[in-house]
Backbone as JSON, one array per atom type, in Angstrom:
{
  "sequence": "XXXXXXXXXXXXXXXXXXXXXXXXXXXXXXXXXXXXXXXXXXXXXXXXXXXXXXXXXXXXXXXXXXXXXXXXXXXXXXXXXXXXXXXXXXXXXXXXXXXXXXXXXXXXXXXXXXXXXXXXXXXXXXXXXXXXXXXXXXXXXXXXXXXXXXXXXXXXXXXXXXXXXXXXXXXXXXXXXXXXXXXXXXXXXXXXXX",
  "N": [[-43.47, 86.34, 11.42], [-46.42, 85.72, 9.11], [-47.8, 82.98, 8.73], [-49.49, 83.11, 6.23], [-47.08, 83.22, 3.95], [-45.78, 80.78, 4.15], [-45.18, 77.86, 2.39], [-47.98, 75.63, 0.64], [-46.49, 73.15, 1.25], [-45.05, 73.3, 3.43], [-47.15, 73.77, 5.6], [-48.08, 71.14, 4.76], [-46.61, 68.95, 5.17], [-46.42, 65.85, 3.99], [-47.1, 66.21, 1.64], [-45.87, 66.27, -0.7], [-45.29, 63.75, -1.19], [-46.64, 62.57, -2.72], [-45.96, 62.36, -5.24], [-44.28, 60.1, -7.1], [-41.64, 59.22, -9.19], [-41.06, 57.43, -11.97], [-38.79, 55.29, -13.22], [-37.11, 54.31, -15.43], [-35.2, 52.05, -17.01], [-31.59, 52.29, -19.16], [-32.27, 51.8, -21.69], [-34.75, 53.15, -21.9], [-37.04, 50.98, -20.85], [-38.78, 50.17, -18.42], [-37.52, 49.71, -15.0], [-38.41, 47.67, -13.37], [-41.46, 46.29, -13.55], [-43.95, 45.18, -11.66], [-42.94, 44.9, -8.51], [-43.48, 48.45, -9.48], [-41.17, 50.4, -11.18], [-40.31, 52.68, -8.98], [-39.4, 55.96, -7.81], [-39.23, 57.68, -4.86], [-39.74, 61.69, -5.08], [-37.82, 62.87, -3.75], [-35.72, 61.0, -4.06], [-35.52, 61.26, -7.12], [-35.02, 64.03, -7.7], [-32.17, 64.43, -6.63], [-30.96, 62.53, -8.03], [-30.83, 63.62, -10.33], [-29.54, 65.82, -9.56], [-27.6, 64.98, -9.06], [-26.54, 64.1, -11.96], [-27.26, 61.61, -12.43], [-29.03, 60.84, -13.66], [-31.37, 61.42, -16.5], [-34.18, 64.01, -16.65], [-37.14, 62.98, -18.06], [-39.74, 63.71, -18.34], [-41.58, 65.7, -16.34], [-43.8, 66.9, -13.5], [-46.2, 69.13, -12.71], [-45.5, 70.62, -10.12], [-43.3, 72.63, -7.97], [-40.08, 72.69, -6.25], [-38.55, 73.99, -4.72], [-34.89, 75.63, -3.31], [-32.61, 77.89, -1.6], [-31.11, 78.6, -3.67], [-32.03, 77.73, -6.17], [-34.82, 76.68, -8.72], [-37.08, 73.93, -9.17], [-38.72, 71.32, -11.33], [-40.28, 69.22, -10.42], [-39.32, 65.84, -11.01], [-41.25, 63.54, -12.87], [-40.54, 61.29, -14.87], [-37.71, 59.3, -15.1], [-34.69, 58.56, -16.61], [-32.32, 56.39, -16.49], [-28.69, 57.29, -16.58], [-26.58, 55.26, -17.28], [-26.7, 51.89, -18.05], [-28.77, 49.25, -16.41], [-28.05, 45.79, -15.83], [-30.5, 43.61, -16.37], [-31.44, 40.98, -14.07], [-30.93, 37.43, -14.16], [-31.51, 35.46, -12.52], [-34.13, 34.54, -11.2], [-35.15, 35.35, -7.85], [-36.39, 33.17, -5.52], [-38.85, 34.39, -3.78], [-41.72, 35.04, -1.7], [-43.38, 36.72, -2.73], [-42.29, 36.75, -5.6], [-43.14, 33.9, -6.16], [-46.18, 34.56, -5.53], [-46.96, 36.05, -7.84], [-45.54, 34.84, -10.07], [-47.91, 32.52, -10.16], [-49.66, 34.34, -10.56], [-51.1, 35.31, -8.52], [-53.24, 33.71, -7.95], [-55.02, 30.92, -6.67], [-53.68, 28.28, -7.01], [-54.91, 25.69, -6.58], [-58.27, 25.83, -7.07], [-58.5, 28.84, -8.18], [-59.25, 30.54, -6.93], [-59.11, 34.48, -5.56], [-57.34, 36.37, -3.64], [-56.85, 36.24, 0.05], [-53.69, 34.7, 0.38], [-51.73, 32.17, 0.96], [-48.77, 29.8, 0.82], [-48.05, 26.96, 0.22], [-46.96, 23.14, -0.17], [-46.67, 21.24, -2.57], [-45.76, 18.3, -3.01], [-46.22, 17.64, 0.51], [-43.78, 18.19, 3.49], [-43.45, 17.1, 4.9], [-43.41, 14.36, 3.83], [-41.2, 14.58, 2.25], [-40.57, 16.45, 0.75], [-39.67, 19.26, -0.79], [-38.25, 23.08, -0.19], [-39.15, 24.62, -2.95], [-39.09, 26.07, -6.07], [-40.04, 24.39, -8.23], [-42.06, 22.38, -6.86], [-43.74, 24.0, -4.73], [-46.7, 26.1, -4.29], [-49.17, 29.3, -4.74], [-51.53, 29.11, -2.73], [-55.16, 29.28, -1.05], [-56.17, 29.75, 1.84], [-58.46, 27.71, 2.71], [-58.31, 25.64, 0.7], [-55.61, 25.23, 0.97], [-55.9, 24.04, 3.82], [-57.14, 22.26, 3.27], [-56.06, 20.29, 1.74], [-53.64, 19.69, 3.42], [-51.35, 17.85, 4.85], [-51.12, 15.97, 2.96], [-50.85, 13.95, -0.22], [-51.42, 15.22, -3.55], [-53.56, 13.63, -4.53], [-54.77, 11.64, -2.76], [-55.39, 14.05, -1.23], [-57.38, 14.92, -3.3], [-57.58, 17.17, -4.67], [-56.5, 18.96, -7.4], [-53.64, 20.48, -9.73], [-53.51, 23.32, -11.34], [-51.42, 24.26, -12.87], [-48.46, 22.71, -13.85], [-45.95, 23.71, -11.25], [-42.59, 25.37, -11.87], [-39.62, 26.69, -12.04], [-39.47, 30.25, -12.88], [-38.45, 32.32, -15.53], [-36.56, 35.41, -15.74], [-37.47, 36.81, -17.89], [-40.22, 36.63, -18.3], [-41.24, 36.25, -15.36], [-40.93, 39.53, -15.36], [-42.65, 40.29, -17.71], [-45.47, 39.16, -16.9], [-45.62, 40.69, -14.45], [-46.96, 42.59, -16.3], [-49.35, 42.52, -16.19], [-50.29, 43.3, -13.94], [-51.17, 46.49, -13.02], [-50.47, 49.1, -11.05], [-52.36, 51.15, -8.43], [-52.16, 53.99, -9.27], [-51.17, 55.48, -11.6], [-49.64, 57.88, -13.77], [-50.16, 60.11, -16.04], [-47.71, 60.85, -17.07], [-46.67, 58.8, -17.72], [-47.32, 56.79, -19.58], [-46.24, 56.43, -21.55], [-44.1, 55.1, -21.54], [-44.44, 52.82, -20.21], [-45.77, 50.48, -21.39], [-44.92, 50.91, -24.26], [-43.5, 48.14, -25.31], [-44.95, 46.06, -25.38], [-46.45, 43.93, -27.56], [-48.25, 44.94, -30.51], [-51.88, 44.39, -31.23], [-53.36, 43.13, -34.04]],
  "CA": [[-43.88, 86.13, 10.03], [-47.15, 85.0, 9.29], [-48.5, 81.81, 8.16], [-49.78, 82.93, 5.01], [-46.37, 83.21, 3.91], [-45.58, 79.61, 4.24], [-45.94, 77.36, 1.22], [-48.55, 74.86, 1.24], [-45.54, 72.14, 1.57], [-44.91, 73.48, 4.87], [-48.46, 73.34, 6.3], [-48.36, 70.05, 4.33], [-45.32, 68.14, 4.6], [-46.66, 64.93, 3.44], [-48.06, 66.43, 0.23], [-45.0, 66.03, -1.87], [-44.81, 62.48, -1.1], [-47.67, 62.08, -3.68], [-44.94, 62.81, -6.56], [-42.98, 59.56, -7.18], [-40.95, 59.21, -10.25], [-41.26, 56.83, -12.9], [-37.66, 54.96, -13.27], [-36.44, 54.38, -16.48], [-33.24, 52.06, -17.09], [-31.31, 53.54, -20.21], [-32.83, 51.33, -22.84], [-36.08, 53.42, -21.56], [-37.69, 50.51, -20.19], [-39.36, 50.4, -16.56], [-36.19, 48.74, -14.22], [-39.41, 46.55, -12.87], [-43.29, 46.26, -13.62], [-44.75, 44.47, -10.74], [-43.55, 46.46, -8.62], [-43.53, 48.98, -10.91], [-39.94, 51.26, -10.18], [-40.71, 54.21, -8.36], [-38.51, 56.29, -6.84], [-39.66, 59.36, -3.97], [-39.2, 62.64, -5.66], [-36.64, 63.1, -3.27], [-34.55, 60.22, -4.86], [-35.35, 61.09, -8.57], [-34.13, 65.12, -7.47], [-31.39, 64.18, -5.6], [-30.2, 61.82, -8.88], [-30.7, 64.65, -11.22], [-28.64, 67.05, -9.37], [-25.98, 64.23, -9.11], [-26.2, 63.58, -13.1], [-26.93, 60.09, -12.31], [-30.15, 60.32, -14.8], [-32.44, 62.68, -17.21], [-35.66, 63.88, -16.68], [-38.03, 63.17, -19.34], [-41.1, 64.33, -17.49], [-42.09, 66.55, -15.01], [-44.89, 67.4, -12.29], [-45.92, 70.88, -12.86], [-45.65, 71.18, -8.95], [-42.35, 73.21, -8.05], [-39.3, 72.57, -5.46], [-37.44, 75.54, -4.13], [-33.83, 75.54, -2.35], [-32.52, 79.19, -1.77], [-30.7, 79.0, -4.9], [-32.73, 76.89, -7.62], [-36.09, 75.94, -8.6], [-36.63, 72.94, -9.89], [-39.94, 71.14, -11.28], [-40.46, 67.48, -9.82], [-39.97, 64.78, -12.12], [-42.27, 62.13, -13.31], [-40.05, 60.46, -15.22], [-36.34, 59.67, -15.17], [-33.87, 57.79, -17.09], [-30.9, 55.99, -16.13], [-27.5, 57.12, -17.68], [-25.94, 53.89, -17.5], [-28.24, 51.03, -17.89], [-28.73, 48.03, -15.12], [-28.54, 44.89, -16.31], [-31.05, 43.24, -15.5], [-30.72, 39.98, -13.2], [-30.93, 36.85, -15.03], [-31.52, 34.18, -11.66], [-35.51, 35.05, -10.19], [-35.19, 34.85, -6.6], [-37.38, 32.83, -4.43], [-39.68, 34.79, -2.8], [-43.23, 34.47, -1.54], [-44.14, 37.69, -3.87], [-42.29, 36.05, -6.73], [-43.99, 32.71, -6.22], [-47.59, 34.51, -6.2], [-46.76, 36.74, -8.99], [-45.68, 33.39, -11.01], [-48.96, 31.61, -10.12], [-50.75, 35.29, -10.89], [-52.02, 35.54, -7.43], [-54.3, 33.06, -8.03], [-55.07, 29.54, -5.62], [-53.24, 26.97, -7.96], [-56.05, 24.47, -6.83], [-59.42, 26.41, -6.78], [-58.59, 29.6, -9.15], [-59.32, 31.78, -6.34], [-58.08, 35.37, -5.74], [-57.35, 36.83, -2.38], [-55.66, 35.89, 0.86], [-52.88, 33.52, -0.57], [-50.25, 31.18, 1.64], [-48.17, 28.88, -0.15], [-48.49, 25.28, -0.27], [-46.02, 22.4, -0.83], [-47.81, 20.12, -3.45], [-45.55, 17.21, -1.92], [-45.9, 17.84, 1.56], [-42.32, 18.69, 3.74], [-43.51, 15.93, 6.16], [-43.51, 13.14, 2.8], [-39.62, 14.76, 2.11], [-40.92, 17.42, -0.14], [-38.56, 20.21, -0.42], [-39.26, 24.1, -0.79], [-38.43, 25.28, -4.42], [-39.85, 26.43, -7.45], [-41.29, 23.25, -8.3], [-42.69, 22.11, -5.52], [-44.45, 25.08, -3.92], [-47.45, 27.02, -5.21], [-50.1, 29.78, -3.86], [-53.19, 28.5, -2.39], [-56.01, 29.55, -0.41], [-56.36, 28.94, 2.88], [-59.24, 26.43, 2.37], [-57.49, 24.73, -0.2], [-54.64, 25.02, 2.27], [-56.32, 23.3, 4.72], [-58.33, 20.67, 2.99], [-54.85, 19.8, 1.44], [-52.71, 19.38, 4.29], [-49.87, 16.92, 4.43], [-51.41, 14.74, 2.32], [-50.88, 14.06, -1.08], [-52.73, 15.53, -3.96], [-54.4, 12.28, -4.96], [-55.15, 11.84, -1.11], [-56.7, 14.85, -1.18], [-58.64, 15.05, -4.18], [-56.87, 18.72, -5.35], [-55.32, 19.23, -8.89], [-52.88, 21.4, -9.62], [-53.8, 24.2, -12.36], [-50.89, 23.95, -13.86], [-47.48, 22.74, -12.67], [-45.35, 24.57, -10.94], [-41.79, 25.53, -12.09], [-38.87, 28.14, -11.59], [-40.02, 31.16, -13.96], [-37.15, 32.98, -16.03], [-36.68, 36.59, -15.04], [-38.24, 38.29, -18.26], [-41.59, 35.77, -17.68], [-42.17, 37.22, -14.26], [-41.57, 40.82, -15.83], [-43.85, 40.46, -18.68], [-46.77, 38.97, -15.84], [-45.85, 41.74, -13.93], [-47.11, 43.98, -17.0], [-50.39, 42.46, -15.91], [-51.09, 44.15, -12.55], [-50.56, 48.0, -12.97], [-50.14, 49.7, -9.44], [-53.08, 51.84, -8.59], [-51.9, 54.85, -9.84], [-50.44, 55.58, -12.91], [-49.37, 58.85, -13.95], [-50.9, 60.0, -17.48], [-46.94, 60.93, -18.05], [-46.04, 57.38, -17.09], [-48.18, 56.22, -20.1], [-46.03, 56.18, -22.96], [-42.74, 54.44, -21.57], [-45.05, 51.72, -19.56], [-46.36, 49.13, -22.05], [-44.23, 50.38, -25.19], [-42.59, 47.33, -25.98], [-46.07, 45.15, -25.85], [-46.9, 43.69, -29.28], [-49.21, 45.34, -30.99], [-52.87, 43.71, -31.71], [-53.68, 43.2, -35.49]],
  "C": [[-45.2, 85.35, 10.05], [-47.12, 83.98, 8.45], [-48.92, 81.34, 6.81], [-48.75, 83.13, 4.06], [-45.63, 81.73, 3.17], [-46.23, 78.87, 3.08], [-46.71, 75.93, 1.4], [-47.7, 73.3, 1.85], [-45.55, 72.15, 3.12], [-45.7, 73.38, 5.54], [-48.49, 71.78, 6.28], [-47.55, 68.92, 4.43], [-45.38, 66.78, 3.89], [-47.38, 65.05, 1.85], [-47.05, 66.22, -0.79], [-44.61, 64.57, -2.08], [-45.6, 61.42, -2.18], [-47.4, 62.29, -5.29], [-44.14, 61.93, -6.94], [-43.02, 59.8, -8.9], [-40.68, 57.83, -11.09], [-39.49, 56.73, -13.48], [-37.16, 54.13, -14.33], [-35.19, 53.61, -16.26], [-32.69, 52.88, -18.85], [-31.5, 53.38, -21.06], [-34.64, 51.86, -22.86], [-37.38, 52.49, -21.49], [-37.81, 50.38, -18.61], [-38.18, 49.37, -16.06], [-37.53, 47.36, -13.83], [-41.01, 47.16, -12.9], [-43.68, 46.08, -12.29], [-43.56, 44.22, -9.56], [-43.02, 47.34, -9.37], [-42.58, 50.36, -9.86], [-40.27, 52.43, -10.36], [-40.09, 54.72, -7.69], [-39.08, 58.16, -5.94], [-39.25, 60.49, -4.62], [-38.13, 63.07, -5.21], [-35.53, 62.5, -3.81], [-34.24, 60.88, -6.02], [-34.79, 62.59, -8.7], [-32.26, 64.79, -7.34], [-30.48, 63.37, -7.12], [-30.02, 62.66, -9.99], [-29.79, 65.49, -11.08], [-27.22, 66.25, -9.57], [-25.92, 64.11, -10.8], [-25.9, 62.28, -13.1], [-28.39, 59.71, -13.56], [-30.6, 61.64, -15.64], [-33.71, 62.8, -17.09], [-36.44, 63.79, -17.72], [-39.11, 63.29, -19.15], [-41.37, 64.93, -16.65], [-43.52, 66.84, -14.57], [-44.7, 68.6, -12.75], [-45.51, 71.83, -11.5], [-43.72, 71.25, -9.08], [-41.8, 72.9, -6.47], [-38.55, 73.46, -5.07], [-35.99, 75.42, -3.15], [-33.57, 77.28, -2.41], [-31.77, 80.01, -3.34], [-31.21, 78.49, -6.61], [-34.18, 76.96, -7.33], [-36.24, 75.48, -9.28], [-38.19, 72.18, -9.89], [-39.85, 69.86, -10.96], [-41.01, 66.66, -10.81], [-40.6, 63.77, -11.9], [-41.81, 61.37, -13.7], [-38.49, 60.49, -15.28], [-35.53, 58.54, -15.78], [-32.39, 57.35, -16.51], [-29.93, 56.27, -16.87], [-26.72, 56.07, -18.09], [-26.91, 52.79, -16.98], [-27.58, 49.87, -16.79], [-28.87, 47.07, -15.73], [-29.03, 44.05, -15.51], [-30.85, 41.43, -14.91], [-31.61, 38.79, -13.94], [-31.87, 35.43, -13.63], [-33.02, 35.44, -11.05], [-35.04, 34.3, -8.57], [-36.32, 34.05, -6.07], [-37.98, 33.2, -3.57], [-41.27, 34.31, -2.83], [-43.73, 35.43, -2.62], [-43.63, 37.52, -4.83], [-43.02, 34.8, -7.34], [-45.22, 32.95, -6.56], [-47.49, 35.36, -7.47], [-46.83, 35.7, -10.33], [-46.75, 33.23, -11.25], [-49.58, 33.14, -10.61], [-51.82, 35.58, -10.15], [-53.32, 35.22, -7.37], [-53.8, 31.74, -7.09], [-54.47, 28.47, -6.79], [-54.11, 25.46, -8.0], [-57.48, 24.72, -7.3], [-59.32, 27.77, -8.01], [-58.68, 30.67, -8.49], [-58.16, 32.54, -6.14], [-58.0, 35.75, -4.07], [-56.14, 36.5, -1.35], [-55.0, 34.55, 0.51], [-52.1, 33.08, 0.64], [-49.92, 30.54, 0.25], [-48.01, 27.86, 0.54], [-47.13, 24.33, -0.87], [-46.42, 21.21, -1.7], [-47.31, 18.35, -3.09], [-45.13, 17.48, -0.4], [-44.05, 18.01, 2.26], [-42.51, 17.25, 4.85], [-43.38, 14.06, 5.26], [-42.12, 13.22, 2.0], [-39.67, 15.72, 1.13], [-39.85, 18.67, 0.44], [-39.04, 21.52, -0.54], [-38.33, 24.58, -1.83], [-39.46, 25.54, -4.86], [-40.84, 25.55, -7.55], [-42.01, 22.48, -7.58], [-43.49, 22.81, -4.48], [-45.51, 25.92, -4.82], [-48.42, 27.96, -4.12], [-51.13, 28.88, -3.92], [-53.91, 29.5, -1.14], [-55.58, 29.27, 0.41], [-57.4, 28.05, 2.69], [-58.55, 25.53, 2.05], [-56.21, 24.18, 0.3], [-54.75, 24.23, 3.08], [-56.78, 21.83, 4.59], [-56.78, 19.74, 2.35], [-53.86, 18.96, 2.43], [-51.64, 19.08, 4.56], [-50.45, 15.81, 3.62], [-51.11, 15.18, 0.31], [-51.78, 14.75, -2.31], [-53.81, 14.45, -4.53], [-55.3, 12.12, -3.9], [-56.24, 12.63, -1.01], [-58.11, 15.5, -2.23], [-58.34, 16.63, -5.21], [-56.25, 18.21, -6.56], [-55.07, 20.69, -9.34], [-53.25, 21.79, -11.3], [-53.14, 24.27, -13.51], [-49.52, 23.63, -13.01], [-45.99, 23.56, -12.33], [-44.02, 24.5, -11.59], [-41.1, 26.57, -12.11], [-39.29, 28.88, -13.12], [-38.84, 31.89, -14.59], [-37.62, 34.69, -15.95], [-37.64, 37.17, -16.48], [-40.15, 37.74, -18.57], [-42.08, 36.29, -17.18], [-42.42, 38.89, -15.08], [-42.41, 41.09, -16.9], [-45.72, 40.24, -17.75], [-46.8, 39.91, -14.93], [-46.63, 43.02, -14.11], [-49.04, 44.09, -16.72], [-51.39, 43.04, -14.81], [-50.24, 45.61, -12.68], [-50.89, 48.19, -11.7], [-52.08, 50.67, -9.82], [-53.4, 53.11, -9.37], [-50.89, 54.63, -10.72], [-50.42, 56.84, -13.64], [-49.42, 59.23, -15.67], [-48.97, 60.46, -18.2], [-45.77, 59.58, -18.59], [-46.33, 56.49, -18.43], [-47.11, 55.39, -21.14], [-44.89, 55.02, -23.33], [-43.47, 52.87, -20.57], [-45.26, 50.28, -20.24], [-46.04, 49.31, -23.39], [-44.1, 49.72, -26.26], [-43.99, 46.19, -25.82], [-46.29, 44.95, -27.58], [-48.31, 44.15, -29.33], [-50.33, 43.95, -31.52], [-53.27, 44.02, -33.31], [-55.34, 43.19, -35.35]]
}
């Protein structure tokens, strides 16, 4: 059989991987902004056939098994909604998300660590309030020393963030791509400007 036969998938196999799906819980808001829930077309298929969601968008690009064909969704809804989680975890990508991936001393953007504003060596603990992004500079010039010590002030001060906080600051960094069918169920529930 020749070649020309073969659909470009098959030449391509990584070409369908450029199809995720836009994840919907069942109150048709995004499960999470920042990152913004995406699931491999393979998932958002694969949940369709189970009747675990609805498509409310599709890719015009087409999926073939020997007995179906099926168009690859863009968007998909949850039939039974997730509620969402009330306690923000402690991570390092919750922490810069908080701060808005900004240096909490300096304002800068870029390569971030995190920082204990009372050192761990002065009995400083790591939490919420007590930890922020920083620079490395700012990192450095900081140290174990106090911020008085070192002459740094803090931007604003730190504290644990309540889960729909982070996801509203999340609404602030869109992913690179964004799918023109992605548009409508994305930003919604934003208040309108008068």
């Amino acid at each position: 059989m020749s070649g020309d036969f073969r659909t470009a998938f098959v030449r391509e196999p990584g070409a369908l991987r450029h199809y995720p799906a836009l994840v919907l819980n069942a109150d048709y808001r995004p499960l999470s902004y920042y990152p913004l829930s995406l699931w491999p077309w393979q998932e958002a298929v694969k949940a369709a056939f189970l009747d675990r969601v609805d498509i409310v968008s599709e890719y015009d690009e087409v999926v073939r098994s020997p007995r179906i064909s099926l168009r690859i969704p863009s968007v998909v809804v949850l039939k039974d909604y997730v509620k969402p989680q009330k306690r923000v975890a402690f991570t390092r990508f919750n922490l810069f998300l908080r701060d808005e991936f900004l240096c909490q001393y300096c304002g800068s953007k870029g390569d971030l660590t995190f920082d204990h504003v009372v050192p761990r060596a002065s009995g400083g603990i790591t939490s919420w309030e007590n930890v922020v992004a920083a620079c490395a500079p700012c990192n450095l010039r900081k140290g174990s020393k106090s911020l008085r010590q070192s002459g740094l002030s803090l931007r604003k001060p730190p504290r644990r963030p309540g889960s729909q906080e982070l996801l509203n600051m999340g609404r602030k960094f869109p992913p690179n791509h964004l799918h023109e069918s992605w548009m409508d169920f994305l930003y919604w529930d934003a208040e309108l400007e008068a």
